[in-house]
N, C-alpha and C positions, 0 to 999 in steps of 0.2 A: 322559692319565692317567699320574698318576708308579708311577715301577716299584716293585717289593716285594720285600724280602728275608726270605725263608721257612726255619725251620728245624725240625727235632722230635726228641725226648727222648722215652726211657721210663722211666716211674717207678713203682717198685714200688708202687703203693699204687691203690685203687680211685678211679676218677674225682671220687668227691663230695671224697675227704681233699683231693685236688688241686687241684679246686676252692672249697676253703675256705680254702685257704692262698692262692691266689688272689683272696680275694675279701675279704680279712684287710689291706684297706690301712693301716691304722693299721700293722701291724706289719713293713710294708717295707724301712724303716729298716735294722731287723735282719739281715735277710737280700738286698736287693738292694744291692749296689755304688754304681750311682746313684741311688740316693733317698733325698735326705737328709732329707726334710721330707714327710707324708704326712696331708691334711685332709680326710675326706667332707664336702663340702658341703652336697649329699641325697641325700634315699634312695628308693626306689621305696615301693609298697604290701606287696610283700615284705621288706623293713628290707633291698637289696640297693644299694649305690650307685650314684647315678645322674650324679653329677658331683664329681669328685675332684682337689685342689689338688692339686699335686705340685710339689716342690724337685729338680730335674734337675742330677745333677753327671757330664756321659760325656765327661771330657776338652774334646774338642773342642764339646762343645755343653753348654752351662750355662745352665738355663733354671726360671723361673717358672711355670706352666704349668700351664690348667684341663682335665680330659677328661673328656666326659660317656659313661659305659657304656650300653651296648646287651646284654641279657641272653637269647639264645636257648636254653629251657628250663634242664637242669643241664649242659649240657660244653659249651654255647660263651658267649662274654663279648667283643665287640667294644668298640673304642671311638675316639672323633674327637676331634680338637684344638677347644677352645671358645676358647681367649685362651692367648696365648703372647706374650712378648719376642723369642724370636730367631726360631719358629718358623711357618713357615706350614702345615706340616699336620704330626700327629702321628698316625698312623691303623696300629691292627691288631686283632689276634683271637689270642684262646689259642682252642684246639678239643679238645677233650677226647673219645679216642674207649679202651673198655675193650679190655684183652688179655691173656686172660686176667686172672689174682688183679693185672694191670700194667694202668697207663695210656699211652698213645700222646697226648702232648701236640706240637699243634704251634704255634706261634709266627709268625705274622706282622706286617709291621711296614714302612709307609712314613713316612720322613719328609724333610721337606723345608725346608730352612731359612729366612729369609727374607735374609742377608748369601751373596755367592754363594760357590760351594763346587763344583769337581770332583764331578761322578755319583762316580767312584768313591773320594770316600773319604766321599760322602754313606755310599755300598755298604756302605763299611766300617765305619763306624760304626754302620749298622742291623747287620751281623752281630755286632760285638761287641756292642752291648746284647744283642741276643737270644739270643747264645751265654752271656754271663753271666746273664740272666734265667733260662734255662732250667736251667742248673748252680744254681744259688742256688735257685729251685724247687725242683729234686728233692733236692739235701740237705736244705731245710729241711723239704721231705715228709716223707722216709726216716727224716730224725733223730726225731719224730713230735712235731716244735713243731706240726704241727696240734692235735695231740690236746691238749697244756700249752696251747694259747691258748684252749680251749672249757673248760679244765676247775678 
């Protein structure tokens, strides 16, 4: 089993805001670093997406790339690698737990490329995504583009 780089942030806002911005792929673009390009493909019975294009720009990994979501009730959201160019597996989980009027988001994330690469700057490269995933999250929370994208 390949290894996981685990991180978590706390964001001032209640787990659903958190999750809407989250689950707000269209507007990725905006607010994460590498994601230049963001397509639901479908969607579940709840209009939640179940498989999402993504344009991957993290430096050292630049990629094309399909992920199908996994939705356990409202704070957690997993998801796996369905087709990739450079990638053989893209696998993690945001988990959303309340604290107080805050959220405690945490971020997990394996991945593993298919051109070979040092464990550790695979390592590193899952911490930067997730450390700017998570920073670009909670600004974009806080600043309250959840609330301007619903309304």
């Amino acid at each position: 089993m390949a290894e996981h780089t685990s991180s978590s942030i706390t964001i001032e806002a209640a787990p659903a805001d958190v999750m809407g911005v989250i689950a707000d792929f269209a507007r990725y673009p905006e607010w994460t670093g590498e994601v230049k390009e963001a397509e639901v493909l479908s969607t579940d019975a709840e209009g939640r997406a179940e498989q999402v294009r993504l344009v991957l720009d993290a430096g050292a990994i630049k990629d094309d790339h399909t992920l199908a979501y996994t939705w356990t009730g409202s704070n957690e959201v997993s998801w796996t690698l369905v087709k990739s160019q450079m990638l053989r597996a893209l696998d993690g989980t945001y988990l959303l737990a309340a604290a107080g009027d805050a959220t405690e988001v945490t971020y997990r994330l394996t991945v593993d490329v298919k051109i070979p690469m040092l464990g550790m700057i695979k390592r590193k490269a899952e911490k930067v995504i997730i450390d700017r995933a998570l920073a670009g999250l909670k600004k974009r929370v806080e600043s309250g583009a959840a609330a301007q994208s619903e309304g």
